[in-house]
Biopython code that builds the backbone (N, CA, C, O; Angstrom):
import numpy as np
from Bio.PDB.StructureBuilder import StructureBuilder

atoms = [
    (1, "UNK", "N", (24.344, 44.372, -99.780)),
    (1, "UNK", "CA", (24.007, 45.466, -98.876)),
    (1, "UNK", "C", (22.503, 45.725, -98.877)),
    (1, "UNK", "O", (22.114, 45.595, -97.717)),
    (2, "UNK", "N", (21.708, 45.970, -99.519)),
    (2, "UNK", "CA", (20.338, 45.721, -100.515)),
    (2, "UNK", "C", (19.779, 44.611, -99.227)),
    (2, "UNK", "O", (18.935, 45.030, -98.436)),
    (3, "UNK", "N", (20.205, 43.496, -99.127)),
    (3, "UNK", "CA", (19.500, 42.631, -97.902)),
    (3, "UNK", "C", (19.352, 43.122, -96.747)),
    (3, "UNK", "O", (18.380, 43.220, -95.998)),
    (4, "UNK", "N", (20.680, 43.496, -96.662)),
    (4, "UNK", "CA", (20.755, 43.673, -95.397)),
    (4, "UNK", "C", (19.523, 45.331, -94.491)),
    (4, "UNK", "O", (18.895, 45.428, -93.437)),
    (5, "UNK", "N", (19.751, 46.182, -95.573)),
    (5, "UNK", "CA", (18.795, 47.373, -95.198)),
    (5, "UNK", "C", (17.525, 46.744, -95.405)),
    (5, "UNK", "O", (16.641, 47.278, -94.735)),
    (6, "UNK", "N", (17.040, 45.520, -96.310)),
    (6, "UNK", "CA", (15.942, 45.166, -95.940)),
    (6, "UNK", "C", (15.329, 44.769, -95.045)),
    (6, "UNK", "O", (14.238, 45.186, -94.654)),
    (7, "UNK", "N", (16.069, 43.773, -94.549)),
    (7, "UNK", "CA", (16.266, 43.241, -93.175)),
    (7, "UNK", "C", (15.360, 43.774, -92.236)),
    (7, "UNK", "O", (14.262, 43.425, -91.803)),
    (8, "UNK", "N", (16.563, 45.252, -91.935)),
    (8, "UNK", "CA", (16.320, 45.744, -91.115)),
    (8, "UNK", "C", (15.550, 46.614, -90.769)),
    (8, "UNK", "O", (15.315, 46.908, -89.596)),
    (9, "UNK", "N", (14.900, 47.305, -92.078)),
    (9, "UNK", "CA", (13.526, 48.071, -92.335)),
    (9, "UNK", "C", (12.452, 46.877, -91.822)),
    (9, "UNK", "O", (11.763, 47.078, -90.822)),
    (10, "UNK", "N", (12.350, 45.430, -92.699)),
    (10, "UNK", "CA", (11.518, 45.093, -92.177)),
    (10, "UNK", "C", (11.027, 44.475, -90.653)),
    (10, "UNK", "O", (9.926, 44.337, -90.120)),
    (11, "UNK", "N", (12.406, 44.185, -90.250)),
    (11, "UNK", "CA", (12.527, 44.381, -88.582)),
    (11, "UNK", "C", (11.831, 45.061, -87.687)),
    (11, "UNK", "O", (11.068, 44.706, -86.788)),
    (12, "UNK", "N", (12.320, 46.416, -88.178)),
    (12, "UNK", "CA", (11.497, 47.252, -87.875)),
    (12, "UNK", "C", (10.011, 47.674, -87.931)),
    (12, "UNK", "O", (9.363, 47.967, -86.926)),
    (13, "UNK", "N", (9.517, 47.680, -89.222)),
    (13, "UNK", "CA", (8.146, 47.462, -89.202)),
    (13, "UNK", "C", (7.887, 46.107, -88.468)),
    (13, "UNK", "O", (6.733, 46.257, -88.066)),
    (14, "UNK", "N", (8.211, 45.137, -88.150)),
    (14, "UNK", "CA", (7.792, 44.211, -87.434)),
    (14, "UNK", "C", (7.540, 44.433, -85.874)),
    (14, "UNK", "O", (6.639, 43.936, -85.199)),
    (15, "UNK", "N", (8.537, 45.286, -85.470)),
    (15, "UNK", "CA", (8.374, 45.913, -84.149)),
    (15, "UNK", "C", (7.272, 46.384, -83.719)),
    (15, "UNK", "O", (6.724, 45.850, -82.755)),
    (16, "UNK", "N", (6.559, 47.809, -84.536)),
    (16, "UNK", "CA", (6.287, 48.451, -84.376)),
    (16, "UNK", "C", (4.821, 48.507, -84.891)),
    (16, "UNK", "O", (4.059, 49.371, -84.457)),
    (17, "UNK", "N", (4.479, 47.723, -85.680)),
    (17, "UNK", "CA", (2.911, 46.496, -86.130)),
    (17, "UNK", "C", (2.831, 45.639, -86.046)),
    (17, "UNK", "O", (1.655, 45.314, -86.217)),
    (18, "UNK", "N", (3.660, 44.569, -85.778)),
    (18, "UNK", "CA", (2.888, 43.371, -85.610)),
    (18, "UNK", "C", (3.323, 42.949, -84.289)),
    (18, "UNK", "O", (2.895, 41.795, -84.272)),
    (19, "UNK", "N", (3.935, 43.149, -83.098)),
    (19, "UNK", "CA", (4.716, 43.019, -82.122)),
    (19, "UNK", "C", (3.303, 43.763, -81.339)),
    (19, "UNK", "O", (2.679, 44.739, -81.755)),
    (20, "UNK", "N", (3.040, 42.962, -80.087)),
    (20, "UNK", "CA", (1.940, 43.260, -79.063)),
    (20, "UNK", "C", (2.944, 43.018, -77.998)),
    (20, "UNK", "O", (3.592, 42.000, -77.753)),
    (21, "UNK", "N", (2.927, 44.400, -77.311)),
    (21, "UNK", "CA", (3.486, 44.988, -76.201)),
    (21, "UNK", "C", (2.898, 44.301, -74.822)),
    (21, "UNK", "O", (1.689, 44.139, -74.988)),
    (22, "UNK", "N", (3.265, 43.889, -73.664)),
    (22, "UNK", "CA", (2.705, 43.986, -72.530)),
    (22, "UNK", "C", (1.688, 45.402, -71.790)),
    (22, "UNK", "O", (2.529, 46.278, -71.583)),
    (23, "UNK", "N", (1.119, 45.622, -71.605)),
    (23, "UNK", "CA", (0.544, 46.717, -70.477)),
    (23, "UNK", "C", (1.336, 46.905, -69.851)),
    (23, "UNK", "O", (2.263, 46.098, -69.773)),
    (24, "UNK", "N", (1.311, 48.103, -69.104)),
    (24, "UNK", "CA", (2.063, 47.878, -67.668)),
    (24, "UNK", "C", (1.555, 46.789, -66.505)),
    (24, "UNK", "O", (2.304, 46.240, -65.697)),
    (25, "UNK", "N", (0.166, 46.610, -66.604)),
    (25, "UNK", "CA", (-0.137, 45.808, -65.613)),
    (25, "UNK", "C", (-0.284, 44.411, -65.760)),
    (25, "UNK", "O", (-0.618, 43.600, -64.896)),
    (26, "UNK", "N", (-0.035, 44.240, -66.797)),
    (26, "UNK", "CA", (0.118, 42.758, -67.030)),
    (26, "UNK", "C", (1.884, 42.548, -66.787)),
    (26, "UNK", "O", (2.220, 41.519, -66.200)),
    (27, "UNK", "N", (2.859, 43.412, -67.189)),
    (27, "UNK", "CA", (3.868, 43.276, -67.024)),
    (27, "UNK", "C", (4.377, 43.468, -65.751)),
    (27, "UNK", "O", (5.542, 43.115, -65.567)),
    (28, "UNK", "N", (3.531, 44.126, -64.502)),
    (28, "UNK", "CA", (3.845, 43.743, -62.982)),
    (28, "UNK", "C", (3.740, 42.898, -62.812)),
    (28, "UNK", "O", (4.668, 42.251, -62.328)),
    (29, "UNK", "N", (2.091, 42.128, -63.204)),
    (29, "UNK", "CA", (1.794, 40.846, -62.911)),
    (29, "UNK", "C", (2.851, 39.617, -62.981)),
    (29, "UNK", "O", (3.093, 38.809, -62.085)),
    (30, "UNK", "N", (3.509, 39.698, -64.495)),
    (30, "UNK", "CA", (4.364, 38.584, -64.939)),
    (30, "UNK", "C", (5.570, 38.744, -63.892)),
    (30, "UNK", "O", (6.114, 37.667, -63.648)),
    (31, "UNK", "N", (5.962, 39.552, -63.402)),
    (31, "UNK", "CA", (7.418, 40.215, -62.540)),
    (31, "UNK", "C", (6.470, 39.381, -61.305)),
    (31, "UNK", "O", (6.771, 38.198, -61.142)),
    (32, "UNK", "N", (5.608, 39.816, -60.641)),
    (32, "UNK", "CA", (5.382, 39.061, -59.062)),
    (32, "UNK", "C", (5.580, 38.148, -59.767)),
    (32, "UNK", "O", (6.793, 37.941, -59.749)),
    (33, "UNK", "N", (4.866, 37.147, -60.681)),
    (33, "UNK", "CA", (4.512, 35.817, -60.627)),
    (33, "UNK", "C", (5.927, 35.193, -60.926)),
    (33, "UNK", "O", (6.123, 34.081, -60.437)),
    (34, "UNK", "N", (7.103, 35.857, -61.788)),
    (34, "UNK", "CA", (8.593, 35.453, -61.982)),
    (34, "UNK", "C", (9.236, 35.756, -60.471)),
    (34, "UNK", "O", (10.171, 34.993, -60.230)),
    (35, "UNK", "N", (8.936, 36.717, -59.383)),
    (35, "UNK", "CA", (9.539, 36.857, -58.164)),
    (35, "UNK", "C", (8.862, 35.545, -57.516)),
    (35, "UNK", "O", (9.732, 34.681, -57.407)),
    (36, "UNK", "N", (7.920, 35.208, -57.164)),
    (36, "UNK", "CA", (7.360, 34.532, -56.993)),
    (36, "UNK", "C", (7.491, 33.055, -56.656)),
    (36, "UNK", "O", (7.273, 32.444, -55.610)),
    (37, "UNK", "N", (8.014, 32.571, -58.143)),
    (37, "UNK", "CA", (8.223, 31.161, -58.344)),
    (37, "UNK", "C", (9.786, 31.234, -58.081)),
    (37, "UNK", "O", (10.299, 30.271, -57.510)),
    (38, "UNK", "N", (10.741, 32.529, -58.534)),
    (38, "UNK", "CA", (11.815, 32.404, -57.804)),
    (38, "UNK", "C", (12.001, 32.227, -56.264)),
    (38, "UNK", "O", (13.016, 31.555, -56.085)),
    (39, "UNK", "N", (11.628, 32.445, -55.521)),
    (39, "UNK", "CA", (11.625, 32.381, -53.702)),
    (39, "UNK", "C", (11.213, 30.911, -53.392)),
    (39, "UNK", "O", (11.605, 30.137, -52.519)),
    (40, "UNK", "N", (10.458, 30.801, -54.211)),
    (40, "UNK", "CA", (9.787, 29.172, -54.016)),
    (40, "UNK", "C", (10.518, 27.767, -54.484)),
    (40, "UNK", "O", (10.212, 26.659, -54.043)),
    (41, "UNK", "N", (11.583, 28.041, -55.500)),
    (41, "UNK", "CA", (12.384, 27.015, -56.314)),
    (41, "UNK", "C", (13.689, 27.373, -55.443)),
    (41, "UNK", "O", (14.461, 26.459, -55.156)),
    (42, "UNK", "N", (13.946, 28.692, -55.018)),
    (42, "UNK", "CA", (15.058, 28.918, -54.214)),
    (42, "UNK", "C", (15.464, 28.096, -52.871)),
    (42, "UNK", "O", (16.501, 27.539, -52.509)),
    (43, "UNK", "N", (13.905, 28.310, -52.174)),
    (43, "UNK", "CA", (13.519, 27.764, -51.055)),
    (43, "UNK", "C", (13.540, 26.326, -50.810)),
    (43, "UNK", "O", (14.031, 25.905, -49.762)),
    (44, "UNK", "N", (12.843, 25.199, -52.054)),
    (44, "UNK", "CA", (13.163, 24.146, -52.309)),
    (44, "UNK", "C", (14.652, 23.878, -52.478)),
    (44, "UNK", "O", (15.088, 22.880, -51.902)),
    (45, "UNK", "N", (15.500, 24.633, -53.191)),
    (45, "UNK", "CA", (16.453, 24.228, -53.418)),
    (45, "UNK", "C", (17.469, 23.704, -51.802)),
    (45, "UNK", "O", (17.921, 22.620, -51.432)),
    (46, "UNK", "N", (17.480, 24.885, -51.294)),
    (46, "UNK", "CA", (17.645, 24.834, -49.925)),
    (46, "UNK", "C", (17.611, 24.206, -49.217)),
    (46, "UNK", "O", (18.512, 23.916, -48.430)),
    (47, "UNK", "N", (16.140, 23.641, -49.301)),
    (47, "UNK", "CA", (15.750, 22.549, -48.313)),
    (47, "UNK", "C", (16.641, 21.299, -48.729)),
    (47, "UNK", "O", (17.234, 20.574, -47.930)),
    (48, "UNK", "N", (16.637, 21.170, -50.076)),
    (48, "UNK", "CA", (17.573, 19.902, -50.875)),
    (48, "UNK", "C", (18.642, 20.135, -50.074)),
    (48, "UNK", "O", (18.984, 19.162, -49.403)),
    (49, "UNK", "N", (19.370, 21.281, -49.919)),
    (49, "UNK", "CA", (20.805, 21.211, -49.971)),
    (49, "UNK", "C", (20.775, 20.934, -48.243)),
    (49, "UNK", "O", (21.664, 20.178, -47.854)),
    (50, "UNK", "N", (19.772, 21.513, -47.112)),
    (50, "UNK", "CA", (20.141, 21.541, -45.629)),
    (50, "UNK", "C", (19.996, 19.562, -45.796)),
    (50, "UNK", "O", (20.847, 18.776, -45.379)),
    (51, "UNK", "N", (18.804, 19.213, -46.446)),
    (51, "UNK", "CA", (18.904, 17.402, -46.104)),
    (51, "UNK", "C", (19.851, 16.737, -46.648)),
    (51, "UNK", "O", (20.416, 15.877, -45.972)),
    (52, "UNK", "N", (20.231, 16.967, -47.943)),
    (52, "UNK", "CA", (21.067, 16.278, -48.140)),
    (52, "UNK", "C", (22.480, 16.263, -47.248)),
    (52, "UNK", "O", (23.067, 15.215, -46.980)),
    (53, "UNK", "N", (22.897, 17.469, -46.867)),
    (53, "UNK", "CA", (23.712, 18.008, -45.658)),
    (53, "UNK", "C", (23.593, 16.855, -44.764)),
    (53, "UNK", "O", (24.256, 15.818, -44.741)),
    (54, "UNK", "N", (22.627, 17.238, -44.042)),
    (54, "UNK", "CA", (22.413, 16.132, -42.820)),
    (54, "UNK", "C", (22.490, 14.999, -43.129)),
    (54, "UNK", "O", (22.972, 14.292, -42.244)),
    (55, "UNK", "N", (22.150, 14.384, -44.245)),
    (55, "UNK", "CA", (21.968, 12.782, -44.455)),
    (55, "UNK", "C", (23.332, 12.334, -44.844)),
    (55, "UNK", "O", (23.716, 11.226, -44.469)),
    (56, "UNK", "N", (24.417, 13.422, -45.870)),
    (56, "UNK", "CA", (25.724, 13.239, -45.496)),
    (56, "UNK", "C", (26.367, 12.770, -44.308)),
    (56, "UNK", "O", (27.009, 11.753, -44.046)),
    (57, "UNK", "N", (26.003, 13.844, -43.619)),
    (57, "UNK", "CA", (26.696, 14.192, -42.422)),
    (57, "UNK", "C", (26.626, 12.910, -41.273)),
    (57, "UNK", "O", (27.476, 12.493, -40.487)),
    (58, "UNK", "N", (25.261, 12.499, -41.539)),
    (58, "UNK", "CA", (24.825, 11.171, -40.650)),
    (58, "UNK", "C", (25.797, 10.012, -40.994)),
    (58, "UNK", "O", (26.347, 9.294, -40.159)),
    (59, "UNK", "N", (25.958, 9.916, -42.585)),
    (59, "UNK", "CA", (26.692, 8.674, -43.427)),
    (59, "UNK", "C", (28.023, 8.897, -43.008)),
    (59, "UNK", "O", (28.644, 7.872, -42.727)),
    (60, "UNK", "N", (28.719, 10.145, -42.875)),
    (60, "UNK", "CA", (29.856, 10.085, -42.250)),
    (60, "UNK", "C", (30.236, 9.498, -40.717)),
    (60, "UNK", "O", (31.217, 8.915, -40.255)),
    (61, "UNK", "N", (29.119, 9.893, -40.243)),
    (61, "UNK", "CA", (29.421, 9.824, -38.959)),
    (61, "UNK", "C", (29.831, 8.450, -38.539)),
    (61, "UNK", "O", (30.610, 8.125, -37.643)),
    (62, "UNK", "N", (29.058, 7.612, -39.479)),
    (62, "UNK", "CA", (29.239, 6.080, -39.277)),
    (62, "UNK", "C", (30.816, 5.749, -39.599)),
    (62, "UNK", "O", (31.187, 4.654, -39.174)),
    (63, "UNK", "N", (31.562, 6.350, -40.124)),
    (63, "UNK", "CA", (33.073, 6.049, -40.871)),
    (63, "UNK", "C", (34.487, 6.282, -39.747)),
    (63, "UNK", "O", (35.635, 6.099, -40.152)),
]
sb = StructureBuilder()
sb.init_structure("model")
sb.init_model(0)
sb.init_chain("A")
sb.init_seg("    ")
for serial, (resi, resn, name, xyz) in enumerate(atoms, 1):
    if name == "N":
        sb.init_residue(resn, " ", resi, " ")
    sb.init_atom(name, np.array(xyz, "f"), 0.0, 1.0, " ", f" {name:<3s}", serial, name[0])
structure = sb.get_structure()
């Protein structure tokens, strides 16, 4: 039991000194730049899925 409250005391002090927080404005920043690259990998994805679609769709057509 002895470990375990150590643990978690020192957990805690780990939080709360040695743990460097974001700003707020660095932590908008990281949010656009994660919205960001999401819309853009989304968007690619998309495009994968409308061509591959069509290039199916062409290969069928031949059958």
């Amino acid at each position: 039991m002895n470990k375990i409250s150590n643990y978690i005391r020192e957990s805690y002090h780990e939080l709360l000194e040695k743990v460097t927080w974001p700003t707020s404005t660095q932590l908008q920043q990281s949010t656009v730049i994660v919205l960001a690259a999401t819309v853009i990998i989304t968007a690619i994805v998309a495009l994968m899925d409308l061509a591959s679609s069509y290039l199916l769709k062409l290969i069928y057509s031949f059958f």
